[in-house]
PLY file of the C-alpha trace (Angstrom):
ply
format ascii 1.0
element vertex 398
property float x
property float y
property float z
element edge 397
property int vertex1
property int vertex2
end_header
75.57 115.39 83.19
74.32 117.73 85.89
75.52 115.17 88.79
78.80 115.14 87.06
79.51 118.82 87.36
77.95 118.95 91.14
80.52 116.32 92.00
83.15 118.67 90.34
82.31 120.90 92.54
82.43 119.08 95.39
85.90 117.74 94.89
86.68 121.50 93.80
85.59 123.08 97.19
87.81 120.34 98.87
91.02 120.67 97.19
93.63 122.56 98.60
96.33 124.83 96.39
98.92 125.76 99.42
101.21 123.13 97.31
101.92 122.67 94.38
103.82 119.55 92.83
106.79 120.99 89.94
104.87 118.71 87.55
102.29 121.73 87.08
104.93 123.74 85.47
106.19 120.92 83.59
103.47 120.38 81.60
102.17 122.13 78.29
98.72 122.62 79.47
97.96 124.45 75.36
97.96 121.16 73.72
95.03 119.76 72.56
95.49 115.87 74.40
97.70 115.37 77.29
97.95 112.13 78.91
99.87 111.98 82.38
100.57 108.49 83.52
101.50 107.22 87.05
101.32 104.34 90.07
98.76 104.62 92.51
98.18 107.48 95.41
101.25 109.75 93.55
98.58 113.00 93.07
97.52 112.38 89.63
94.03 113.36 90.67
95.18 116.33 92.93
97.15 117.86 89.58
94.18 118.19 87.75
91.99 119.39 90.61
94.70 121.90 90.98
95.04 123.06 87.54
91.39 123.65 87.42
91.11 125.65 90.06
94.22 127.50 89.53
93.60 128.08 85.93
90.31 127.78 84.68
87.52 128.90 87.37
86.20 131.76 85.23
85.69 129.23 82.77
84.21 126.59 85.07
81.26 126.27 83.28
83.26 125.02 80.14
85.12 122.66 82.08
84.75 119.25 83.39
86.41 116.69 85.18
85.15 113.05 85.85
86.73 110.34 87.09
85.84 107.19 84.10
85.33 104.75 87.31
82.14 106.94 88.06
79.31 104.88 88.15
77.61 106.88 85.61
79.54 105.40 82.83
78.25 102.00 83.08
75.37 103.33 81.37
76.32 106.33 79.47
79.40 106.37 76.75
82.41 108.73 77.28
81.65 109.78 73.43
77.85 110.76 74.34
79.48 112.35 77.52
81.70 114.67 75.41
79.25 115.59 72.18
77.14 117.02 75.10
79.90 118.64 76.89
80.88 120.28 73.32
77.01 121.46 73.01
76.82 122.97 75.68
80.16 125.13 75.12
82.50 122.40 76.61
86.11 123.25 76.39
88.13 121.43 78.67
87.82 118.35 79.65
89.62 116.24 82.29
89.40 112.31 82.16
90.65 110.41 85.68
91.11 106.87 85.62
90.82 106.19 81.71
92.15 102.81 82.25
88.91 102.03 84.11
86.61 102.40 80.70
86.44 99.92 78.04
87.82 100.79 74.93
89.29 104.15 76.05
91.91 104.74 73.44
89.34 104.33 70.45
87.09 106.48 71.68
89.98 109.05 73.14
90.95 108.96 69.64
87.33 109.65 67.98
87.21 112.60 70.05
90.52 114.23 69.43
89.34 113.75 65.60
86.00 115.34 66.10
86.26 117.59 68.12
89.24 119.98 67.35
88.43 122.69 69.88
88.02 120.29 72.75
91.22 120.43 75.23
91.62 116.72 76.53
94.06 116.22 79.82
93.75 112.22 80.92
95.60 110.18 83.42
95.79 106.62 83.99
98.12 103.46 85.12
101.94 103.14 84.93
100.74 100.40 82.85
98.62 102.59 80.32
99.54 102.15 76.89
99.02 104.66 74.52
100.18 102.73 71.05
97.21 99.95 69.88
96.46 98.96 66.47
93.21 100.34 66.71
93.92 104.12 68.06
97.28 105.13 67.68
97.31 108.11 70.59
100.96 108.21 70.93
101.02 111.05 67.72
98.35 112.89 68.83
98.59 113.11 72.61
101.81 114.36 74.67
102.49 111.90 77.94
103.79 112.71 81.21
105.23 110.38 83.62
104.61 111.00 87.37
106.46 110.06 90.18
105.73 110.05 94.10
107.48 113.06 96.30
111.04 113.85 95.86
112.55 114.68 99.28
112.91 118.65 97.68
108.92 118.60 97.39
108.43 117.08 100.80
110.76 119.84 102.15
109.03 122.32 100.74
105.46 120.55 102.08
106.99 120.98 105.74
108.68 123.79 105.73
106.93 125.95 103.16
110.06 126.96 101.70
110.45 126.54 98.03
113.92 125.00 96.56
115.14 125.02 93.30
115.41 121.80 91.44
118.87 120.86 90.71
120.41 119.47 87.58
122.88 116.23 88.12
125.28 118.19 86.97
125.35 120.63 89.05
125.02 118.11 92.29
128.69 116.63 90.92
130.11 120.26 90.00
129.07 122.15 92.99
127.63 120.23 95.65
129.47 122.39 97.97
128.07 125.03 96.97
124.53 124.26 96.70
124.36 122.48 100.13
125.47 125.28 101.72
122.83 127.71 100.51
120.28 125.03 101.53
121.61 124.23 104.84
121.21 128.30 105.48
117.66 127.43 105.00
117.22 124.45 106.80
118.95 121.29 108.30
117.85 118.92 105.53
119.20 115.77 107.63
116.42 116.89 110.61
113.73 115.85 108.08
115.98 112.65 105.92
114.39 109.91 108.25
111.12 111.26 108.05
110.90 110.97 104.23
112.15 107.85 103.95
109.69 106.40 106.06
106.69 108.27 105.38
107.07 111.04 102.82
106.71 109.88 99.25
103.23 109.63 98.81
101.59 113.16 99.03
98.80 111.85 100.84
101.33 111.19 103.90
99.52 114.75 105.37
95.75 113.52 105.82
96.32 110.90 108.17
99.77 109.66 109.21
98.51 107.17 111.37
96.88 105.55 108.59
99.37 105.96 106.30
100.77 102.29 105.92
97.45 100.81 105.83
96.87 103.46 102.83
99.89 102.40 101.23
98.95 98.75 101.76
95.62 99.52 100.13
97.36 101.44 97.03
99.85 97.95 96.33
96.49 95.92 96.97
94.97 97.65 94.15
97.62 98.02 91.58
97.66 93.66 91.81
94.78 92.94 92.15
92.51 95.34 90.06
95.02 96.67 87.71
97.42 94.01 86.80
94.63 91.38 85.68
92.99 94.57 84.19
95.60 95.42 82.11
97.67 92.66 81.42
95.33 89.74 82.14
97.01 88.30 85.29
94.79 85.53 86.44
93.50 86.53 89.98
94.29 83.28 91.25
98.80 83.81 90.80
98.32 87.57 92.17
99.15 85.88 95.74
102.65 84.67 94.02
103.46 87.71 92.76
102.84 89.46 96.57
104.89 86.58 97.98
107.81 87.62 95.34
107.37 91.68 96.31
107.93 90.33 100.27
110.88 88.36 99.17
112.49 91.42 97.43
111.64 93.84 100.45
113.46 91.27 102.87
116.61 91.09 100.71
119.75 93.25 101.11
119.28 94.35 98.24
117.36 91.41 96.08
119.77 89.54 93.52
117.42 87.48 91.91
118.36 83.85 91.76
115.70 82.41 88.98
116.25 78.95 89.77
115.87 79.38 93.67
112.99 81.63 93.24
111.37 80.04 90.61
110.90 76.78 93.08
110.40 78.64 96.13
107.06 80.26 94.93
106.00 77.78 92.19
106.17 78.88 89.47
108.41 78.15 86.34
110.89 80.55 84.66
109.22 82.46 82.05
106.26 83.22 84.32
108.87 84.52 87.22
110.31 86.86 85.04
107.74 88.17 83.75
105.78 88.91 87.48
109.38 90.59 87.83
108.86 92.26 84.62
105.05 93.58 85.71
106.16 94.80 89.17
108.39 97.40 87.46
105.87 98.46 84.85
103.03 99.08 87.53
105.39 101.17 89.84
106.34 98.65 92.64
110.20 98.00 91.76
112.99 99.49 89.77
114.88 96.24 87.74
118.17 96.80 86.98
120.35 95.67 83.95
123.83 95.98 82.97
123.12 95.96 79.60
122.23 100.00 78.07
119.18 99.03 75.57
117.27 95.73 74.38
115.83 94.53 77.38
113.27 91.87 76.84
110.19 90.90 79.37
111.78 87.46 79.41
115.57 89.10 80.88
116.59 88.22 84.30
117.63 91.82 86.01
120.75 92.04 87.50
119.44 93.65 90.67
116.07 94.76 91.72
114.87 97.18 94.53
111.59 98.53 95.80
110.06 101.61 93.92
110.85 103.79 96.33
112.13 103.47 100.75
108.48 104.27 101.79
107.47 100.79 100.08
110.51 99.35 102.20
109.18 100.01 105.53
105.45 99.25 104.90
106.02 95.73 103.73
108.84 94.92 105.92
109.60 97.11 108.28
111.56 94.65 110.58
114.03 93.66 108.25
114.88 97.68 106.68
118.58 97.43 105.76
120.56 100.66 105.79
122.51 99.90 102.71
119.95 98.86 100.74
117.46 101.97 102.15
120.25 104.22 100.85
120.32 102.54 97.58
116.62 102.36 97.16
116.28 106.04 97.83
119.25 107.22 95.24
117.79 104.58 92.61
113.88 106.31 93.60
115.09 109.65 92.76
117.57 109.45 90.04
115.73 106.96 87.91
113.08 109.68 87.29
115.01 111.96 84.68
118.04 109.51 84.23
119.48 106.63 82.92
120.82 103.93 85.41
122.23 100.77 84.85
124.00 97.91 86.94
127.69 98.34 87.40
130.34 95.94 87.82
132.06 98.27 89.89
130.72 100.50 92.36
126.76 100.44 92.52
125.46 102.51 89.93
126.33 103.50 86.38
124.52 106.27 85.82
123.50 108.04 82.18
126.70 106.02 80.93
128.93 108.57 82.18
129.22 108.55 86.28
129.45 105.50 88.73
128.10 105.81 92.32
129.35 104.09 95.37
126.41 104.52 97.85
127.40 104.31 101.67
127.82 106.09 105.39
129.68 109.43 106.15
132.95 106.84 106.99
132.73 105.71 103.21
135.95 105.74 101.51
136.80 106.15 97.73
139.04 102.47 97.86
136.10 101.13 95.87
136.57 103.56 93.02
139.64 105.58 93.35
140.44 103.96 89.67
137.57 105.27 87.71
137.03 108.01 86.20
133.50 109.82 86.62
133.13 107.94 90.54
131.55 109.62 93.12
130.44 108.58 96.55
127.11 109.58 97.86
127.29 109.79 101.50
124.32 109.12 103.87
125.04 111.16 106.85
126.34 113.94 106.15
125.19 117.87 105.49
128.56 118.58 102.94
130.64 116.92 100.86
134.29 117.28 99.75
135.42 116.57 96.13
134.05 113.44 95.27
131.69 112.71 98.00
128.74 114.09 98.26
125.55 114.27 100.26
122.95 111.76 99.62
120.38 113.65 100.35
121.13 116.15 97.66
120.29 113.35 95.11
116.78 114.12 96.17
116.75 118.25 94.61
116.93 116.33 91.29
113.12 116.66 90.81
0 1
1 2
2 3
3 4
4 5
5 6
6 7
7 8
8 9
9 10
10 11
11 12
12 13
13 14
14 15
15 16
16 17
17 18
18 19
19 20
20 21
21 22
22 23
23 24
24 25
25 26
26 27
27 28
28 29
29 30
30 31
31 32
32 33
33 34
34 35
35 36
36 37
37 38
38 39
39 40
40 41
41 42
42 43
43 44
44 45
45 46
46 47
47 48
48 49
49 50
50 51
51 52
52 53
53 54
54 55
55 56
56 57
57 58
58 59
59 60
60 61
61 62
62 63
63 64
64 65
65 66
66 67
67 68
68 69
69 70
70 71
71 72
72 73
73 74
74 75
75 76
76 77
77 78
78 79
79 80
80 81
81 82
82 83
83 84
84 85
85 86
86 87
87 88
88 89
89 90
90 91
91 92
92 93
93 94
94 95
95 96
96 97
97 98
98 99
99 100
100 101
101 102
102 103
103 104
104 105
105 106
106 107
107 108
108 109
109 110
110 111
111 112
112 113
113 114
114 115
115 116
116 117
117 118
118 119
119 120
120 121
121 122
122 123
123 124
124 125
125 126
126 127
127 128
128 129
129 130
130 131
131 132
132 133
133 134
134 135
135 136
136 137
137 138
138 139
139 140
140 141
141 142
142 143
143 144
144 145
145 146
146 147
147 148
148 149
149 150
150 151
151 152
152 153
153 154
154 155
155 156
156 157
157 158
158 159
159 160
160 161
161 162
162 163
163 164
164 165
165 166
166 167
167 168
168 169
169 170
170 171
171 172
172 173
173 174
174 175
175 176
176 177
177 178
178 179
179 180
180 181
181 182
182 183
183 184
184 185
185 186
186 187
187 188
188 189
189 190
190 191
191 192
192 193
193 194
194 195
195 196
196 197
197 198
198 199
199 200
200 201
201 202
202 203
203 204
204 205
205 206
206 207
207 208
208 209
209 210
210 211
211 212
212 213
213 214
214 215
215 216
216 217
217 218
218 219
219 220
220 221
221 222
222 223
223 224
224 225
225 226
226 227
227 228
228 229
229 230
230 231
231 232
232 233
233 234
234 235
235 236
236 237
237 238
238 239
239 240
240 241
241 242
242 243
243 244
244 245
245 246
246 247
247 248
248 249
249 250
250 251
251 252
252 253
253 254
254 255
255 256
256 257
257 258
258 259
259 260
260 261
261 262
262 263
263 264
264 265
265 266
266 267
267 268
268 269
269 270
270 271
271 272
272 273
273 274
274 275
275 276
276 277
277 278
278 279
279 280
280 281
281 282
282 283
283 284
284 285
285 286
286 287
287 288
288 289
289 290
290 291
291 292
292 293
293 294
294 295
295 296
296 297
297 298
298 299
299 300
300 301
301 302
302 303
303 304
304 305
305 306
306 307
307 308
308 309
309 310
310 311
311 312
312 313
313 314
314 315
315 316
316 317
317 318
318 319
319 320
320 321
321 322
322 323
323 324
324 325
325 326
326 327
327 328
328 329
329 330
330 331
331 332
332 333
333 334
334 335
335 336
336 337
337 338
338 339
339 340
340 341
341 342
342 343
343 344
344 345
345 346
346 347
347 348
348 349
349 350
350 351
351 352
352 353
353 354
354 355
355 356
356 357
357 358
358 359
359 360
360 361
361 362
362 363
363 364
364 365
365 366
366 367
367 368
368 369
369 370
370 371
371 372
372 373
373 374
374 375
375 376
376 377
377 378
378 379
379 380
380 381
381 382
382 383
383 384
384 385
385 386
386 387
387 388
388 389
389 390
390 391
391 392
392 393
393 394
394 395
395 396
396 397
């Protein structure tokens, strides 16, 4: 157990606190198991690194973090781990990687049961399930989702200026308003281009010359290690599924065609949908339905796009539509905190209420000027008027 505190401190001495992802706030750090799920290379790790030294370094000694792909595990149990930890006046303990341990969620559970003054934060895959019939951790344990940067927390990354999150509400009420007092601040559209490229993934600021082949490494990981991990993809058809994440990063956007598809890469129906199905759950695409609830593995989606632009210009950076970067990018950062489906007209129905139409500063209303609840969101442009409003403001939503 001593190595596993030295190479606490280790990762301690090397973690930086100058900024701070929202999701610190947004967690209740009091209770007793907190799971916080995520893809790949989002800062999952960096949170808890964070938090600890933040929060708890005059406790250090009663605090731990490991990451469960440590090499020490494959020959020491997480529950011997912890009934040591307790002895020796453990009180916090911080699990990385849980989806990398055997039978995590039984044992996760044994230790929330017997040890009630033991403070449990654990992270893992998009594809973590809490619910099993063997530990049920979804009524003991409080989850947080994670998501990449939104273009506020890159702003504030570059400029070390802190904005307020807005509510969607607000963005539709009085984007006016609110673009103003940010364009006081800054010229948001100076640093648009950036983002999209290269500013979703925190880790964008270590290298940026490397920052592709990071990205490349993070996809590479999430099919190959954690898809036949977690949901028993045979190694051999994780080359089909990367050939049908190219064909949805060439597309403007990608409207699947099951039939075409399903002959193009080999495969037969039920097996394309559900690769479709599994490149949503692990982070890689956002699916798209018309329909508001019931949504079965097995459903074709009406539209799909890329999990967020950064994605777009890593795997295909030579065919990077506008119109669909501009929809990937409103999907990326309203699909977070909100409800949006397919809509028959205009692009997006959003929390059943609103419908975007997603274009260029020369957009028009034609479109949608017979709905109610439409709004444009305009790529292009620092201020709106009435109904059309800055794209970029989309990303202050988180």
């Amino acid at each position: 157990m001593n190595a596993l505190f030295e190479k606490q401190q280790q990762r301690l001495s090397l973690i930086s606190t100058d900024f701070v992802r929202s999701a610190m706030t947004d967690i209740n750090w009091e209770a007793r198991l907190i799971g916080i799920k995520g893809a790949r290379g989002i800062g999952k790790t960096t949170l808890l690194l964070q938090y600890i030294k933040l929060n708890l370094l005059p406790e250090i000694k009663s605090t731990l973090y490991v990451s469960l792909d440590n090499i020490w595990f494959s020959n020491n149990s997480l529950s011997d781990l912890v009934d040591s930890f307790v002895k020796r006046g453990g009180k916090y303990l911080f699990l990385d990687e849980v989806h990398r341990y055997p039978n995590w969620s039984q044992e996760l559970k044994n230790i929330y049961d017997d040890f009630p003054t033991l403070k449990v934060v654990f992270t893992g895959s998009s594809l973590l399930e809490i619910l099993n019939a063997r530990a049920d951790l979804s009524r003991r344990a409080i989850i947080y989702d994670m998501q990449g940067l939104s273009f506020r927390e890159y702003l504030s990354m570059e400029t070390g200026i802190s904005f307020n999150r807005l509510s969607l509400k607000s963005i539709i009420d009085d984007h006016l308003k609110v673009a103003t007092a940010i364009n006081k601040k800054i010229k948001p559209l100076q640093y648009f281009e950036n983002y999209l490229k290269q500013g979703y993934y925190p880790f964008y600021k270590e290298q940026i010359s490397l920052y592709k082949i990071r990205i490349e490494e993070v996809i590479n990981m999430m099919l190959e290690i954690e898809l036949p991990l977690l949901r028993k993809v045979d190694l051999a058809y994780v080359y089909k599924i990367k050939q049908l994440l190219l064909i949805i990063a060439e597309s403007v956007p990608f409207v699947p065609n099951v039939s075409k598809l399903s002959e193009r890469i080999g495969i037969n129906r039920g097996t394309l949908l559900l690769y479709l199905h599994y490149l949503e759950e692990i982070g890689l695409t956002i699916n798209l339905f018309k329909k508001a609830s019931g949504i079965s593995k097995l459903q074709k989606p009406n539209k799909i796009f890329l999990e967020n632009t950064n994605l777009m210009f890593t795997l295909s950076p030579k065919h990077t539509n506008i119109g669909n970067l501009r929809e990937t990018f409103f999907t990326n950062q309203l699909s977070y905190q909100h409800k949006i489906r397919y809509a028959k007209q205009g692009d997006f129905f959003v929390d059943d209420t609103y419908i975007f139409e997603i274009g260029g500063k020369d957009k028009t209303a034609k479109q949608i000027q017979e709905l109610e609840n439409a709004f444009i969101a305009a790529d292009n442009i620092e201020y709106g008027y009435n109904n059309k409003i800055p794209l970029w403001l989309f990303g202050f939503l988180y």
